[in-house]
N, C-alpha and C positions, 0 to 999 in steps of 0.2 A: 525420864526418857525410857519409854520401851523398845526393849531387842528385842527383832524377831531374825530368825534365818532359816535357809532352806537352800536347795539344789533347783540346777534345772531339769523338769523332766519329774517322775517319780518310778520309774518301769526298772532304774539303772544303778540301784542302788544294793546290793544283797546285803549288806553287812547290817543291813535293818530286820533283815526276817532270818538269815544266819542259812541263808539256800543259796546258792547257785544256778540251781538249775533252771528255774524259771524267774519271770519278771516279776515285780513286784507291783502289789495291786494300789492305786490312790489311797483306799482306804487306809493298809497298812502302812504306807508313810505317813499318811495323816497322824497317825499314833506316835508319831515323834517329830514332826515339824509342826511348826504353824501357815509355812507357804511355801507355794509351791511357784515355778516359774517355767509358762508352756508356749513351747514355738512354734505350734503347730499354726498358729496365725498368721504368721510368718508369708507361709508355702502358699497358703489356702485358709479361706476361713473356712471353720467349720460348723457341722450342721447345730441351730439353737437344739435341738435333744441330745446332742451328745454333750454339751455343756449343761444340763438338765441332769444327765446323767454323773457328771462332774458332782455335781453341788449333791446329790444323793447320796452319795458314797464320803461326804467330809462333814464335820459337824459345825454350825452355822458359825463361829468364830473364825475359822479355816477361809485364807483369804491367796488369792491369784492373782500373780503379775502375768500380763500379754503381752506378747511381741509386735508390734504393729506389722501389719502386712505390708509386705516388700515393697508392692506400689507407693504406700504412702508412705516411705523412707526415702524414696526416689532411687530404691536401685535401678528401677526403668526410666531413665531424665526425660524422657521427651512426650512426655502424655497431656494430653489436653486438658485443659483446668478445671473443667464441666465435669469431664471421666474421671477426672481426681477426685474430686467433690462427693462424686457418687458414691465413690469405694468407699470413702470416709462414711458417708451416709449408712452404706448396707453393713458398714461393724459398726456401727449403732446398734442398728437394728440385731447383731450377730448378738453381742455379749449385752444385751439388754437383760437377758435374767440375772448376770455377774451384778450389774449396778442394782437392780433393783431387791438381791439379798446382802447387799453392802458386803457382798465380796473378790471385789474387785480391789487391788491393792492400787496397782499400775498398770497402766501400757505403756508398754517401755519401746520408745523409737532407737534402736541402732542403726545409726547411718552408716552409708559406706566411706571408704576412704575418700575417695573427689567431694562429697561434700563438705564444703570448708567455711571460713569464716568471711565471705564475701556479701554484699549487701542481698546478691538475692537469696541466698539460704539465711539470713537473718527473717530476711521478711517472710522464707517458708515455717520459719519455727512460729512468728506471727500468725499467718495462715491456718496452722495446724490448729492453735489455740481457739482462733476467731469458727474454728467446724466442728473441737471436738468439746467446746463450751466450758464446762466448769468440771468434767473428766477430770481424774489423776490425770499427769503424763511426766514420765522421764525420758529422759534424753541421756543417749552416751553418743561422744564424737568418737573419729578415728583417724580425725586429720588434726597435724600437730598445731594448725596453726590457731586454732581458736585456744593455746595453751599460751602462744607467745606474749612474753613480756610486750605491755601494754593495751594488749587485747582480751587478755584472760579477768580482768577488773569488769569489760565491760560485757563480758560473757557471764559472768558472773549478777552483774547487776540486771542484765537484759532477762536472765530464766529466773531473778525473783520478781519480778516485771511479773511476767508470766506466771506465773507460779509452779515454774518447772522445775524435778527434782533430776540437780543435775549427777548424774553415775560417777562415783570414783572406781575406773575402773582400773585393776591391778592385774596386768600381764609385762612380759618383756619391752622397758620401755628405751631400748634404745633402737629401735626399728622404724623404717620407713612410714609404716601402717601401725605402730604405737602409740602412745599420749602415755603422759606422765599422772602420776598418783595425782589425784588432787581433790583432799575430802574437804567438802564447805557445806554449810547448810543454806541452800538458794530455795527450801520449801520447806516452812516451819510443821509442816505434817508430817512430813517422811523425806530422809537420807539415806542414800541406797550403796551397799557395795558393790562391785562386781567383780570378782575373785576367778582370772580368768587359768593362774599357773605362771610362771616366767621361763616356758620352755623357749627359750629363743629360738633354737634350731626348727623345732616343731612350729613355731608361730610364722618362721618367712618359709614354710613348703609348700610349694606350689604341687608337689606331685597328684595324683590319685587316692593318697593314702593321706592329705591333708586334715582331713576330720579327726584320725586316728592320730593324730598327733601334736596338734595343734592346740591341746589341752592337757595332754603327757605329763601330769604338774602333782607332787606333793608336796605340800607344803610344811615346815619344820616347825617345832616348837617354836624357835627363837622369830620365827617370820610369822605365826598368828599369835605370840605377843606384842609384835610392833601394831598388827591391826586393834591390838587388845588395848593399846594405849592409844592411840588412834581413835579409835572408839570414844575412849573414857574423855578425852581430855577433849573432845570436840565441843566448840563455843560458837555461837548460841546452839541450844540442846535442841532436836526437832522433838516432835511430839514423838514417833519412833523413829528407831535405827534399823534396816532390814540389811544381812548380811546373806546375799547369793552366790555358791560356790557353784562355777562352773567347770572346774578342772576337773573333769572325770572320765577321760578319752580311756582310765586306767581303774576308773571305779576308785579313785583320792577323795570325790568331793566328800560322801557322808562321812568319811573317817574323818576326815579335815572338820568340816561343821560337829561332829562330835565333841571334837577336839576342845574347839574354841568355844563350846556350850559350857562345858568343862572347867575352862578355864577361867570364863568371866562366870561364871556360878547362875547360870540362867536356868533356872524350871521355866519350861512353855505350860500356858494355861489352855482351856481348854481343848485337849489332844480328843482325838478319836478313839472310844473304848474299844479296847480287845474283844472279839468276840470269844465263845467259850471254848472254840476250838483252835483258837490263837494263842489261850494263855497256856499252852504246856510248849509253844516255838520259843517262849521268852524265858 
């Protein structure tokens, strides 16, 4: 089984170039992760040369997970089927150079909390499949009920149906808008973490200052050995394991992912070479 992992974002990370003061370039992440995970999908797709410009700057092993755009997670419920149809259509069309340099990892759908485990978001997870073809896609919920004893078995059998990689995602789970840990392999290609912090307090704020806190999360030794066993002892093995750290409202994730690189003894293979005025920052 291969590990890979990485952060979300690559601009927010200093403890990779050992600066401060400015963001950090793809390139120079690329020299110590293997992926990267960008939300810019999310808001707005963006233009195919700026994802041209993406793949320029990482070396052809170097692979991205997407966020589906918000419409087609349904944070808008009430959109026309036709309208739907299309936005799927035009991110086809968006990250068509991602598929076509096999580096596309994911598109990962996070849904909002109202979507739950009722016959018509089953049949939307169906839908997504039957528009976005033979695509990766992962899915993380955020409604507790597709976790519930007796339902969780067939949520589990329904995304290998599909061939969906279902997210164990780790944030504060005794919350409204939580879901419980729960690593399974539902896609013999790829098992996905998603390593959100367990700031409780930060995760139910509603204020203005939400984003900034809502990830507020470092993670201890003794809590990325429990994912280090987690990890190891997971049955059946996928072909890889990707572990994404999002706690970084505080700049945690890279120290976190170092950490655990660290710990399970993983060298990433093909990195991004230094260039010659990089190698006296390291």
């Amino acid at each position: 089984m291969k590990i890979t992992m990485g952060m979300t974002t690559w601009t927010e990370h200093p403890v990779l170039i050992h600066n401060e003061q400015r963001p950090v370039t793809l390139n120079e992440y690329a020299q110590h992760f293997p992926m990267v995970e960008v939300d810019t999908f999310f808001y707005a797709l963006p233009q195919v040369t700026t994802i041209q410009n993406w793949l320029s700057q990482v070396p052809p092993a170097f692979q991205f997970i997407i966020k589906a755009n918000q419409k087609m997670t349904l944070h808008q419920r009430n959109q026309e089927r036709g309208e739907l149809e299309r936005v799927f259509q035009q991110y086809r069309r968006t990250i068509a150079p991602l598929i076509a340099t096999g580096q596309l990892k994911t598109i990962l759908f996070q849904f909002p909390p109202y979507f739950d485990a009722t016959v018509r978001d089953f049949s939307y997870l169906r839908l997504i499949r039957a528009w976005l073809g033979n695509l990766p896609i992962a899915v993380e919920f955020r409604n507790q009920t597709w976790y519930k004893a007796g339902i969780l078995d067939s949520v589990l059998a329904f995304c290998r149906e599909l061939n969906f990689t279902l997210v164990a995602a780790d944030e504060p789970h005794d919350t409204p808008t939580s879901v419980p840990f729960v690593l399974a392999t539902t896609n013999s290609d790829l098992v996905m973490l998603r390593l959100h912090g367990r700031n409780r307090k930060g995760w139910d704020n509603q204020g203005k200052e939400w984003r900034k806190t809502r990830t507020l999360y470092r993670y201890s030794s003794e809590e990325l050995d429990f994912f280090k066993q987690q990890i190891e002892t997971l049955q059946p093995q996928p072909k890889e394991l990707c572990v994404v750290f999002n706690n970084n409202s505080a700049k945690d994730a890279a120290p976190n992912a170092l950490s655990l690189q660290k710990m399970m003894n993983i060298n990433f293979s093909g990195l991004a070479p230094k260039s010659p005025e990089q190698l006296d920052l390291f």
